[in-house]
C-alpha positions, -999 to 999 in steps of 0.1 A, spaced: 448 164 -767 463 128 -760 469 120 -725 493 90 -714 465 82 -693 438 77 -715 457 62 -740 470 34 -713 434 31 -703 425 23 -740 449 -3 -743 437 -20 -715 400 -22 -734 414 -33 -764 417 -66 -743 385 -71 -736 366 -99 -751 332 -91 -746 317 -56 -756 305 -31 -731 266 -31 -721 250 -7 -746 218 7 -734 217 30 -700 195 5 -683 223 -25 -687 250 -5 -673 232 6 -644 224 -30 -637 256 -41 -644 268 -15 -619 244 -23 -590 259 -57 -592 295 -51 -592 284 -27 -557 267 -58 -542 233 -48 -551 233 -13 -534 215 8 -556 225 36 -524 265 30 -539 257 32 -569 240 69 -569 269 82 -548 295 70 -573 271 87 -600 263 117 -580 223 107 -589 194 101 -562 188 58 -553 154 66 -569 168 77 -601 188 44 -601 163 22 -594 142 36 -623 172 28 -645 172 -8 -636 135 -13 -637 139 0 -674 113 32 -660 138 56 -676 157 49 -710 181 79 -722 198 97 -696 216 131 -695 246 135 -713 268 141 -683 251 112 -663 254 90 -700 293 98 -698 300 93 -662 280 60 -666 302 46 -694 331 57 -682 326 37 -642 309 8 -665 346 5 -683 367 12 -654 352 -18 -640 345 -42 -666 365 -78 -672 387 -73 -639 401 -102 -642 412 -103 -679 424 -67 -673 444 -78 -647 460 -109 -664 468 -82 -692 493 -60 -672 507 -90 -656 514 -100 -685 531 -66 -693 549 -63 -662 562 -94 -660 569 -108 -696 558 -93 -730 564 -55 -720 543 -31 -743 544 -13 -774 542 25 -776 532 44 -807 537 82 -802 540 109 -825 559 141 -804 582 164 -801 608 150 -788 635 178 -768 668 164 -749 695 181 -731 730 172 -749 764 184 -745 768 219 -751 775 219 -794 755 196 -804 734 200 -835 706 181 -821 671 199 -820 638 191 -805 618 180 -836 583 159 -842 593 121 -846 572 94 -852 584 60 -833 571 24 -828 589 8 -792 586 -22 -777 591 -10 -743 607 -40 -717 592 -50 -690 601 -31 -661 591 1 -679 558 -10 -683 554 -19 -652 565 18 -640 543 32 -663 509 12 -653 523 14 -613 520 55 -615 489 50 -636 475 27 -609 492 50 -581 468 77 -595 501 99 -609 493 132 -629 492 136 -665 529 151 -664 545 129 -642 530 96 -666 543 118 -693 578 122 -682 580 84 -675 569 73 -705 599 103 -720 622 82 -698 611 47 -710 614 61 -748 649 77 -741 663 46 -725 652 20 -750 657 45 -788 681 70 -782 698 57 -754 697 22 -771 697 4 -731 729 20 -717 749 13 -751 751 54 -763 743 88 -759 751 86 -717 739 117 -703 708 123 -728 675 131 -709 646 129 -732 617 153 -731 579 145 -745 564 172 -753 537 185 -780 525 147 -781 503 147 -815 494 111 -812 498 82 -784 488 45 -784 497 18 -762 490 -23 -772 495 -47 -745 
């Protein structure tokens, strides 16, 4: 299942120029540096033993564990190309805003009468500014997976159905059954 979170996450990597360190032994090393050399930090944020992370670095041991190979990757791209990730969502939040591809059911309250149903659409937003910024704040703010869900439901209802103000006053969007998400800074 798509998550609002991983797809914002994904955008953000999209940005990066250079690619990841490859093997296990480079993004351990990689790791130990970005912790100031403490092999000790390292194995706490890995949940491994300081020995098993020095034999990483000294190239001692070559393929790790699955769960330890997934945990690795995963703190090796939360922390790689700060600063170009950072310029990024400035960049979002102050002037380009971002685009949001999402394929969903969309649901919405109406006045009582109204035809409208909750149905799968497919739609491709430029969202402003100020919504991205909301959306990458909760992100940042550590939000859960609903509550990023039903901002992003409030970002597409203002700026499509909504149309900024300009129609359908009253209308509060739902996202739900989300078949595809992508974000593009």
């Amino acid at each position: 299942m798509v998550t609002v979170g991983e797809a914002l996450d994904k955008a953000v990597q999209r940005v990066f120029t250079r690619s990841l360190p490859k093997s296990a032994a480079a993004q351990m090393r990689y790791l130990v540096r970005r912790h100031q050399g403490s092999t000790r930090r390292v194995a706490e944020l890995l949940g491994i033993s300081q020995r098993t992370v020095e034999r990483y670095v000294n190239n001692q041991i070559k393929t790790p564990r699955p769960q330890l190979a997934d945990s690795l990757g995963r703190e090796v791209r939360a922390r790689w190309q700060p600063q170009l990730r950072a310029r990024a969502k400035q960049a979002a939040t102050t002037t380009d805003g971002i685009m949001i591809d999402v394929r969903a059911r969309f649901g919405y309250t109406a006045t009582p009468g109204s035809t409208d149903e909750a149905r799968v659409r497919h739609l491709t937003l430029a969202l402003p500014p100020h919504h991205a910024a909301r959306l990458l704040a909760a992100q940042e703010a550590g939000l859960s997976e609903d509550q990023l869900r039903e901002i992003a439901a409030e970002a597409v209802g203002e700026v499509y159905f909504r149309d900024g103000g300009r129609r359908a006053h009253g209308l509060e969007v739902e996202l739900s059954d989300l078949v595809d998400l992508q974000f593009e800074l």
